[in-house]
ROSE-687248 format. One record per residue (C-alpha): x, y, z; residue in one letter. Coordinates in steps of 0.02 Angstrom, whole numbers, padded with zeros to 5 digits, always signed. Layout:
REM residues N
XYZa;...
***
This chain:
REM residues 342
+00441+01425+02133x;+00405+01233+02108x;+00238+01274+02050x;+00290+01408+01931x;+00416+01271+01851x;+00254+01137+01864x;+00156+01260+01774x;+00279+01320+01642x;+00325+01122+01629x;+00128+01089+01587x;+00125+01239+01456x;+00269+01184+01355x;+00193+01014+01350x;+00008+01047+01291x;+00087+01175+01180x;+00205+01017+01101x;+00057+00923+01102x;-00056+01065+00995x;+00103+01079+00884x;+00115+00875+00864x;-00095+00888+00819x;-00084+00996+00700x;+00068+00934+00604x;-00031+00749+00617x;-00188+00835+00528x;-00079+00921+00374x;+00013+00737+00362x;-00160+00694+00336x;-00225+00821+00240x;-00367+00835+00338x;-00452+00984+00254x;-00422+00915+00077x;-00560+00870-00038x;-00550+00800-00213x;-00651+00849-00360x;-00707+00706-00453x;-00619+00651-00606x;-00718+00506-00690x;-00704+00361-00812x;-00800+00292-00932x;-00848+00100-00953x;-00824+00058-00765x;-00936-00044-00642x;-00884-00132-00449x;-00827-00278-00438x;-00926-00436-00397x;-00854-00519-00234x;-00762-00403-00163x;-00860-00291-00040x;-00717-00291+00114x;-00560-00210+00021x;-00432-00230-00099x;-00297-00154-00027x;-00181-00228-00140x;-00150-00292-00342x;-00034-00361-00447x;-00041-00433-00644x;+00037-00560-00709x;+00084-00520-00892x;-00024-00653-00943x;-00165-00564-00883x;-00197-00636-00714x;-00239-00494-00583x;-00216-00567-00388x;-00315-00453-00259x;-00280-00478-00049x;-00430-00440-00010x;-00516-00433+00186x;-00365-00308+00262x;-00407-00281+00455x;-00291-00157+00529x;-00308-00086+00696x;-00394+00090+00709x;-00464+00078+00520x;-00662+00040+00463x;-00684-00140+00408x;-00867-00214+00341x;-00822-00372+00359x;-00743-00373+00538x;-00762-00571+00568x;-00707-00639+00395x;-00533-00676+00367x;-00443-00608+00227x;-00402-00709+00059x;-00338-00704-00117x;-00436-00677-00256x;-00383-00686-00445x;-00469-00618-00613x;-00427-00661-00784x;-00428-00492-00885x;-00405-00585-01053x;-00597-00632-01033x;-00728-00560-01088x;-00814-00519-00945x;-00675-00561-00803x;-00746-00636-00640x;-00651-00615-00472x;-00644-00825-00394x;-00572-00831-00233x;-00421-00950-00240x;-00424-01105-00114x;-00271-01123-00016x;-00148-01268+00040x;-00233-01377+00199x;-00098-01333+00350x;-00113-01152+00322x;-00185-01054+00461x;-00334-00961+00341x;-00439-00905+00497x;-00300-00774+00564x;-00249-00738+00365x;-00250-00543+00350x;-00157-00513+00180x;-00083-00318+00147x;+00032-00297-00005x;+00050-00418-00127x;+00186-00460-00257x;+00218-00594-00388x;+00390-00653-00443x;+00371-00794-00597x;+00490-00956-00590x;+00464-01127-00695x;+00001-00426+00438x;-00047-00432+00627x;+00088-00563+00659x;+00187-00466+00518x;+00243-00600+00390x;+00286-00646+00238x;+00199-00788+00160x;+00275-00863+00016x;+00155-00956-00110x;+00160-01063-00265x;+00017-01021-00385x;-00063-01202-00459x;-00129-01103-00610x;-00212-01283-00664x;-00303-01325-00493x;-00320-01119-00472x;-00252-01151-00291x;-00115-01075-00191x;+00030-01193-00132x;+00096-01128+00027x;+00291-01150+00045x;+00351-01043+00174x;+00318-00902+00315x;+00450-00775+00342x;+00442-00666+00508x;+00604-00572+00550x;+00650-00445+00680x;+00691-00326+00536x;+00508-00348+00463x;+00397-00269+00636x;+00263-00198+00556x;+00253-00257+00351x;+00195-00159+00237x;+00205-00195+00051x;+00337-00322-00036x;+00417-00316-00216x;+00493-00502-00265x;+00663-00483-00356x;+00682-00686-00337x;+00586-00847-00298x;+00606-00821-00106x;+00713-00632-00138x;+00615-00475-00098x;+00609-00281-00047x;+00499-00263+00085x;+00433-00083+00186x;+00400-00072+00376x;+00253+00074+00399x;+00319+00068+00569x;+00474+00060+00667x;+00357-00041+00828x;+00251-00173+00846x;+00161-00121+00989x;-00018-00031+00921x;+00016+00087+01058x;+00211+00113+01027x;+00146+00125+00819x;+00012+00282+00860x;+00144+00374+00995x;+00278+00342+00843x;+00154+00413+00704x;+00109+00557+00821x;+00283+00625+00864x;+00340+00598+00667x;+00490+00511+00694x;+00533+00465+00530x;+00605+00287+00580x;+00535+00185+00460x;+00644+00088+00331x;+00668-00054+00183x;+00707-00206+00206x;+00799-00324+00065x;+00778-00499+00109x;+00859-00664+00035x;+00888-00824+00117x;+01059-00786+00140x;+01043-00605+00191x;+00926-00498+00276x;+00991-00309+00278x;+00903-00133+00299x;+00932-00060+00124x;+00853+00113+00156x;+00763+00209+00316x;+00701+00378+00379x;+00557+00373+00296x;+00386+00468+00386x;+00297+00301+00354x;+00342+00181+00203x;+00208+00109+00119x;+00192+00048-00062x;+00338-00013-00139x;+00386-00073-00320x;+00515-00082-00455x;+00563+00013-00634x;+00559-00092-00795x;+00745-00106-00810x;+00784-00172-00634x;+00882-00051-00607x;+00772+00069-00478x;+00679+00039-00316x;+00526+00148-00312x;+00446+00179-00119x;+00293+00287-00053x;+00298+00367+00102x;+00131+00398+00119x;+00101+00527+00256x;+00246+00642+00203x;+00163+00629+00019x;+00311+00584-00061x;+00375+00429-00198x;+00573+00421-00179x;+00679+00342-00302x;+00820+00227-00257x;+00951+00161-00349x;+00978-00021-00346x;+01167-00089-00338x;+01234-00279-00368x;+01248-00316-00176x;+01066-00251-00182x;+01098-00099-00062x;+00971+00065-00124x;+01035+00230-00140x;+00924+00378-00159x;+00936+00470-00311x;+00763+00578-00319x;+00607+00617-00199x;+00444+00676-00285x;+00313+00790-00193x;+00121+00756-00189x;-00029+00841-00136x;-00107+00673-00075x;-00064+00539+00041x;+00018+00394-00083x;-00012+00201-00062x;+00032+00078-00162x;+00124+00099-00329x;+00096+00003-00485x;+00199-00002-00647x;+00110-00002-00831x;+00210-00133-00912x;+00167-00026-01092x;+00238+00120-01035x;+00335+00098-00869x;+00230+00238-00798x;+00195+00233-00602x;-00008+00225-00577x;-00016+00259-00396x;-00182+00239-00281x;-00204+00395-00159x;-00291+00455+00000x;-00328+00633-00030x;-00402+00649+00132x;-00308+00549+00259x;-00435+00601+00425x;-00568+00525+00335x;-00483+00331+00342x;-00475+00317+00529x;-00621+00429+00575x;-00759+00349+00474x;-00913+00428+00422x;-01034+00359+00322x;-01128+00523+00265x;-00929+00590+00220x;-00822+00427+00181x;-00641+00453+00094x;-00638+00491-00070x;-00525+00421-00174x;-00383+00464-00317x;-00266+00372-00431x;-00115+00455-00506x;-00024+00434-00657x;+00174+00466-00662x;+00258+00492-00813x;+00445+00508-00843x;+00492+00510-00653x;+00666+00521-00682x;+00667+00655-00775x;+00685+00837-00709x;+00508+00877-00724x;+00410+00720-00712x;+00229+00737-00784x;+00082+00681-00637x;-00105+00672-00699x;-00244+00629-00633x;-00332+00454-00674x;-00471+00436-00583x;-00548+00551-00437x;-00692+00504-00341x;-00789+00598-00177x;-00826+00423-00113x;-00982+00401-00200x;-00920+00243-00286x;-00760+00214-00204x;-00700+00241-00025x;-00518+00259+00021x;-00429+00195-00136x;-00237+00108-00102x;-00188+00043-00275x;-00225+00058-00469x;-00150-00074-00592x;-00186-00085-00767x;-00154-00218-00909x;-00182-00215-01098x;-00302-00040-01075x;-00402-00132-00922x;-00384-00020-00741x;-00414-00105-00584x;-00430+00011-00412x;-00398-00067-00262x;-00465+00019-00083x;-00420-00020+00100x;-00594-00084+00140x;-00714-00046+00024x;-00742-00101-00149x;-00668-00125-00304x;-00692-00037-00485x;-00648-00118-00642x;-00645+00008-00804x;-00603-00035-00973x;-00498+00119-01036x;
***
């Protein structure tokens, strides 16, 4: 009789486990492809060969990439070079990316930046890192480092004041064991965090995994990915800056990080079609890439088209597309970066 129970214990495990498997590879979209969708007027650009995983524009022009991500389980091609800042002025010509030299007391060697937000006013050890951009000396000023029981595992920030910000949590541990076991069994505890120097709150949770994270023209809605349950929600923001959801839209493709076209207010958002593909790399079948545009996402029937498609040809494993004044950028998690005049 015990090992009939044994046995029948064992079963209903491996057959959780199969279930768990399988569930993980349609998260992923393992079997997905992507046809390519191309651009004219594009090339790579110069300097950045280790990823971009994240952008953001100033509306002067000034595009700031963290560049050099290193995250446990993922391809890097630059494994012993720490990560850094990088800014481009799209009002040139032809716009060079310059690496930006940072404050002396700042720890650059360990630096490994993820997302990336700018607020204007006259990730292993999961922080924040609040700088002051010298635009003169084109240096970065560092003025404070934020690390919170609330933030364990940082994802991607939106500013909302000089030291005020949104910030996602991909995952509800720290541990890089605890994170795959959590990711495995799809237990949706992952949240936003709003963040002041008076007040640090969770503002929304039960995501799959939060990633990218950004806000509408207006002020007046949160926008976050959850990136393996290919979905953007939509929250509404109230005075004591608690979220509310008011909307979830479905994708076919894992979504990153979200971007807002200050012409339109349009979400551009850079995609993973093929999920399997970023943590099982293969050079002779590297992930492809996609970038999505969102029109009218509050609307009943919000209009999604795509941007920019790519087998991984020219660019492997795309997480973010910005644009300014008819100039795209694409980001990617380790790869490269395209720059396309539109």
């Amino acid at each position: 009789m015990g090992r009939l129970l044994a046995l029948s214990l064992l079963g209903i495990a491996l057959a959780l486990l199969g279930e768990r498997f399988l569930a993980l590879r349609n998260r992923l979209k393992a079997s997905r492809e992507v046809e390519s969708v191309d651009l004219p007027n594009c090339h790579l650009i110069k300097g950045i060969e280790a990823g971009s995983e994240d952008i953001d524009i100033l509306p002067n022009g000034l595009a700031f990439f963290s560049v050099g991500l290193k995250c446990p389980g993922l391809h890097s091609f630059a494994p012993d070079k720490p990560g850094g800042i990088l800014m481009m002025d799209l009002k040139e010509e032809n716009p060079r990316a310059l690496e930006l030299r940072i404050s002396r007391g700042f720890n650059l060697a360990s630096f490994n930046p993820h997302g990336i937000s700018t607020f204007i006013d006259s990730e292993f050890k999961n922080t924040v890192e609040i700088f002051k951009f010298e635009e003169e000396e084109n240096s970065l000023l560092h003025l404070k480092t934020i690390k919170l029981e609330l933030l364990p595992s940082v994802n991607d920030i939106i500013a909302v004041g000089p030291a005020h910000f949104y910030a996602t949590n991909d995952h509800y541990f720290s541990d890089p064991f605890l994170k795959y076991l959590e990711t495995y069994l799809n237990l949706h505890w992952t949240n936003v965090v709003y963040y002041s120097p008076n007040e640090v709150k969770v503002v929304a949770e039960g995501f799959d995994s939060a990633n990218g994270i950004n806000i509408s023209p207006d002020k007046k809605y949160i926008y976050v990915a959850d990136i393996l349950a290919h979905e953007i929600h939509v929250l509404e923001k109230h005075p004591n800056m608690n979220l509310t959801q008011l909307k979830v839209l479905k994708l076919d493709t894992l979504v990153d990080n979200l971007s807002i076209d200050p012409s339109s207010g349009d979400i551009l958002v850079g995609c993973h079609p093929n999920g399997q593909k970023l943590f099982v790399y293969d050079p002779n079948n590297p992930p492809s890439s996609e970038v999505l545009r969102i029109q009218n996402i509050l609307s009943e029937k919000p209009t999604v088209t795509t941007v920019y498609a790519n087998n991984g040809s020219v660019l492997q494993g795309s997480s973010v597309a910005s644009v300014y004044d008819r100039k795209l950028l694409i980001g990617t998690l380790y790869h490269r970066a395209l720059y396309c005049q539109l």
